[in-house]
N, C-alpha and C positions, 0 to 999 in steps of 0.2 A: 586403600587406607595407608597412611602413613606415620612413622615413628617421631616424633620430635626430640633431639637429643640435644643438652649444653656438655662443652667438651673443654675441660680447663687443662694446660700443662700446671702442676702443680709445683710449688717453691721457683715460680717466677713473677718476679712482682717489678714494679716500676715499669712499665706497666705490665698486667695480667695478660696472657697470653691465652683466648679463648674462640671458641665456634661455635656457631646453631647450625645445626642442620638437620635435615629432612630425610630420613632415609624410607626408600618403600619397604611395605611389611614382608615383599618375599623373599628381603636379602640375607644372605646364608653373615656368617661371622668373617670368613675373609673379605666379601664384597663390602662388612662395614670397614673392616682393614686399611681396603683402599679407597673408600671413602675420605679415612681417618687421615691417611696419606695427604690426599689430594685438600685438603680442605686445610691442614695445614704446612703444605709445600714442603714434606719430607720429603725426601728423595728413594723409599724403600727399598735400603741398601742392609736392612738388620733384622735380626728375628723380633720378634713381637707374642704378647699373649692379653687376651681382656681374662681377668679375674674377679674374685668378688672381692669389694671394699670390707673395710673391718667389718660392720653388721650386714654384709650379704653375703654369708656362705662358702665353704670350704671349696673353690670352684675354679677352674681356669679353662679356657678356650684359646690353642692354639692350632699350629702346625706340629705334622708326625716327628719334623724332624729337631720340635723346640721343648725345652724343659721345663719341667714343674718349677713357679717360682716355689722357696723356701715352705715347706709347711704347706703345700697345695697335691692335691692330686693330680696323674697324668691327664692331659688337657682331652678335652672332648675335641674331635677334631673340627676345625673352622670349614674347611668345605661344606661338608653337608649338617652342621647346625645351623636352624634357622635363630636368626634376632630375635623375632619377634612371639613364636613358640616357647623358645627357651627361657626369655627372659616371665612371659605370663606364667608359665608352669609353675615359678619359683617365685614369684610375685618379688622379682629383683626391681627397682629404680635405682638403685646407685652401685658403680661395680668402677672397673680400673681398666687402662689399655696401658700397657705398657710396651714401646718402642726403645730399642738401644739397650741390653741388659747388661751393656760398659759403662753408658752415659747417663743411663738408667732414666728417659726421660715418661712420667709417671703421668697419666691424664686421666683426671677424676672426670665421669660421664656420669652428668643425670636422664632419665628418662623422662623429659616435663610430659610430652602429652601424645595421647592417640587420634589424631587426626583422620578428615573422610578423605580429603583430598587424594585423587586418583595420581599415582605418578610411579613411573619405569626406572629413574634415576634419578640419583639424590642432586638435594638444592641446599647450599648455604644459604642461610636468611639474616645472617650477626657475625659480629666478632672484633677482634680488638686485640693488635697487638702482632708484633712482628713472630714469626717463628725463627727459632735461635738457630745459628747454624749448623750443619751435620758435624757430629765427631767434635764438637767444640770441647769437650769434657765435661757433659751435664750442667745442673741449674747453676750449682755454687760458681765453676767455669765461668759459664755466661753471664754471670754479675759482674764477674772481675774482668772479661774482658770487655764488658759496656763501660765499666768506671776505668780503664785503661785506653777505650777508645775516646771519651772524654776528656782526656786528662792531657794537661798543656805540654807537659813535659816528659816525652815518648824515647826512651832509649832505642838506639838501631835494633836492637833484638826485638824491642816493643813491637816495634816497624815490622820487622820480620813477624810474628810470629799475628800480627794484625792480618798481613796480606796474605798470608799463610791460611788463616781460618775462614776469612771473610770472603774467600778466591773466589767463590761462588758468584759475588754480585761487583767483579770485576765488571767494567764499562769501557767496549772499545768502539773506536772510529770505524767508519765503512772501509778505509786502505788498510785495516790491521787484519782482513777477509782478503783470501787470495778470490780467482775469479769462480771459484765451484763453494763459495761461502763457509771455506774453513779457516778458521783461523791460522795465523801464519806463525810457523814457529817463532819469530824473532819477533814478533808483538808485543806492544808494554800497553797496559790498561792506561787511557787516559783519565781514568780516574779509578783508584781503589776502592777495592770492594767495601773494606772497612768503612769509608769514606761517605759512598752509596748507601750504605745499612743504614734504614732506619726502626728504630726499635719498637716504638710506637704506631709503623705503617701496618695497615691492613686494609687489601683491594681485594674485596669477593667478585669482581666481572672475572680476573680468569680464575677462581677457583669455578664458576657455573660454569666458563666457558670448556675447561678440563672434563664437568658434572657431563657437558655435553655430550666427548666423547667416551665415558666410561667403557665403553665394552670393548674400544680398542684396547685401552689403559691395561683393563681387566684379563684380556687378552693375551698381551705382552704377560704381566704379572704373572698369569696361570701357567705361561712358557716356562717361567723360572722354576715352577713349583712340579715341574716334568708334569702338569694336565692338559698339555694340549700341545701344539703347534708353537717354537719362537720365531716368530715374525722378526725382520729385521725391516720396519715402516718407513723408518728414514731412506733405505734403501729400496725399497718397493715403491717407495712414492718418487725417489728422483728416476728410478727406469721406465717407472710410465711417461712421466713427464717424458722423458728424452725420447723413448719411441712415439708419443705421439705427436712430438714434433717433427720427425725424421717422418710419421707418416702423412701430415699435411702439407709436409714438401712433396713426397712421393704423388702425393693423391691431386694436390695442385698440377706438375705439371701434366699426367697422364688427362689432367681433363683440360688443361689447355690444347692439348694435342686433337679430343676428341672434340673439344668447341671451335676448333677451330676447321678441321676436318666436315662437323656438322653445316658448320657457314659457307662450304665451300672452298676453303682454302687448302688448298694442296700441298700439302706438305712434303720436301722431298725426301728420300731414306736418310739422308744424312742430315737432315735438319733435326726430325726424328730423333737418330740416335745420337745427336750433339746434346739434346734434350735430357736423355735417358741418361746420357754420359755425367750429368750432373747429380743425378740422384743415385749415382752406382753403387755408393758408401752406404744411402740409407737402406736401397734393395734390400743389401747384402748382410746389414743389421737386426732389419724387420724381419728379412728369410732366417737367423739364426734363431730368433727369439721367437717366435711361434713354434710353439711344441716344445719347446724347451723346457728346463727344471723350473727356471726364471718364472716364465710364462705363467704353469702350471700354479706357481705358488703366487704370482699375481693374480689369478685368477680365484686363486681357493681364498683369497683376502676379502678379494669381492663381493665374491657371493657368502661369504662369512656377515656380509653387511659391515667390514670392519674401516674401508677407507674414508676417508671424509668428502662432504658434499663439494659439487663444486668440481672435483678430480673429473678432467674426462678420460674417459677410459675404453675408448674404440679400438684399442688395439687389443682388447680381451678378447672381443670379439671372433671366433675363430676364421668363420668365414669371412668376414667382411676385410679381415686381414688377408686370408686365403685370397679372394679375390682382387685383390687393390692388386698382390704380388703378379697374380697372373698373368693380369691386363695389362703390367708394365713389363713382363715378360714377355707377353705376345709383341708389344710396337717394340721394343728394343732387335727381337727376331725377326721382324719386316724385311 
């Protein structure tokens, strides 16, 4: 079973800034959090709390570490409240999420419908409307700087204070990336972000593609919230990459030695370890990172189910790692 929710930021108009989505019935209040997130491409960078709207109830649902809005009671905590529990008991459809209690930005959610449909993570189905950018300074903010990013005749400060908000959806060239894909410090967007904004864009392929990987997302998230493990993914995922490169160097030549030895071909010691001599760098890589803290926590990512499909990942492998080292150990000692 599934929850059907509409999801409006509220005092933004021209156009309305809204979501449908799907949530499954066994998600706790933070998992609709990052839902909420992800659906509309906050960056969940601020406390948050769902409350109840004027006719539903003196009530609020946060984290330990977030405050009662005005006139609400201490929040029921968002981990272990259930959605879909919570909201029947109290026969709520309509309540508030509020993100940013600077920016104060305010999302009125209806509950339209109880669905049968069987589902593990949430799906946007609608929506309409650019989400405004982080830290802009709320609704009224983000009016005046759409009719400023509009507007013909832009003071340098305008300028400034454009590029300044809109950084986010700066646009660079492939040479503005040095060769490990970070940006270069000396970099100028070929096109500014403000520029790039559009206010009325709304693409749900990557918010479903994001739906997709929730549980990493959620993951990460729960790191913040001291429940679990921080993952550093960007960094986990380019050290597998790079050792399993270094080991299909490794593993190539050791079996050119052994296909070749197999066929007959006699190979001499020094051929051999002219061979080995080339992959000495990765040996000594591969030998470091088995067993290591690296390793370990590559591994507990794993089998956590958290990295994405597609990743190969033979160097988790204990053995098969163990053994490739071996084998290239033993012909190196010939």
């Amino acid at each position: 079973m599934a929850l059907q929710f509409h999801i409006r930021i509220r005092d933004v108009h021209s156009p309305e800034v809204w979501r449908r989505i799907l949530l499954p019935e066994t998600f706790t209040f933070r998992q609709f959090h990052h839902a909420v997130q992800i659906a509309f491409d906050w960056e969940n960078r601020h406390l948050y709390q769902f409350a109840g709207a004027a006719s539903g109830g003196n009530w609020c649902v946060g984290e330990d570490n977030s405050n009662p809005l005005p006139g609400e009671n201490p929040p029921f905590p968002a981990k272990q409240t259930m959605v879909r529990t919570f909201l029947l008991e109290r026969n709520i459809t309509r309540f508030l999420y509020v993100y940013d209690f600077g920016d104060n930005w305010v999302h009125d959610i209806t509950l339209e419908a109880h669905t049968n449909e069987l589902m593990s993570m949430p799906r946007c189905i609608g929506g309409e409307g650019a989400t405004p950018p982080e830290d802009c300074g709320g609704p009224e903010s983000y009016q005046h700087l759409k009719q400023l990013k509009s507007s013909q005749r832009k003071t340098a400060e305008d300028h400034r204070l454009l590029e300044h908000v809109f950084s986010r959806y700066d646009l660079f060239l492939d040479k503005d990336f040095d060769e490990y894909g970070d940006l270069r410090e000396d970099a100028v967007p070929d096109i500014y972000g403000w520029r790039a904004f559009r206010p009325a864009a709304c693409n749900l392929r990557p918010v479903n593609r994001a739906y997709a990987d929730f549980r990493l997302y959620e993951t990460q998230m729960n790191g913040l919230h001291g429940d679990g493990p921080v993952y550093d993914f960007n960094a986990i995922l380019a050290r597998i990459t790079d050792m399993e490169r270094r080991y299909d160097r490794l593993n190539a030549a050791v079996n050119n030695i052994l296909s070749a030895e197999k066929d007959g071909v006699c190979l001499s010691r020094r051929a051999v370890r002219r061979i080995m001599k080339i992959t000495e760098e990765d040996r000594q890589r591969l030998s470091d990172y088995l067993g290591s803290a690296d390793w370990w926590t590559d591994r507990q990512a794993d089998e956590d189910g958290l990295l994405p499909d597609g990743l190969k990942r033979g160097v988790l492998g204990e053995d098969t790692l163990y053994n490739l080292l071996e084998e290239a150990d033993r012909l190196q000692k010939r």
